[in-house]
C-alpha positions, 0 to 999 in steps of 0.5 A: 500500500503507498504511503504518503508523507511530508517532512516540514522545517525552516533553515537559518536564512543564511543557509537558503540558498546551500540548502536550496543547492542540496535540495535540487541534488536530492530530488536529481538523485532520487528522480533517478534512482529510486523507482519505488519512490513513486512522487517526491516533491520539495516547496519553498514557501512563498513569503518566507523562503527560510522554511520548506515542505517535502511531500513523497509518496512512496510505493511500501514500507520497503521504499522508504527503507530504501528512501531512508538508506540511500546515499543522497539521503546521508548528504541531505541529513549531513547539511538540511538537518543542522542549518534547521532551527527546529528538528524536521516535522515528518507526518504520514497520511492515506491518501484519499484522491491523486492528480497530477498533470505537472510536468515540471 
């Protein structure tokens, strides 16, 4: 059964733009690299660009492991986790409806 979860935080502002760098990198690495990572989508938000909203749907509970082991998500935690002011929020929801047409 596909799981959904978010992974919510806010960075030091003067970490915006390495964080922005690692963020691209990470989702390069995991567009092409983890085919049971089914939607991996990273936010910045509009109006405070020190805080980002990450939303993934993953395939099973395997497909996180996978997530959780990989290389890219070291290099992420390495640099993400420390220029956080808080500890991530991660939350896991059902998901009840789905459309996506962006290309992007």
């Amino acid at each position: 059964m596909p799981v959904c979860m978010t992974a919510s935080y806010q960075v030091e502002p003067e970490m915006v733009e390495e964080c922005k760098r690692t963020i691209e990198d990470f989702v390069k690495y995991i567009r092409i690299n983890e085919p049971t990572t089914l939607f991996y989508m990273a936010n910045q938000e509009m109006g405070h660009p020190t805080r980002f909203l990450h939303t993934m749907i993953f395939e099973n509970e395997d497909a996180i492991a996978i997530h959780q082991q990989s290389p890219a998500t070291k290099r992420f935690v390495d640099m993400i986790y420390p220029a956080a002011l808080e500890p991530l929020e991660f939350r896991e929801f059902y998901i009840l409806g789905y459309k996506n047409e962006y290309q992007g």
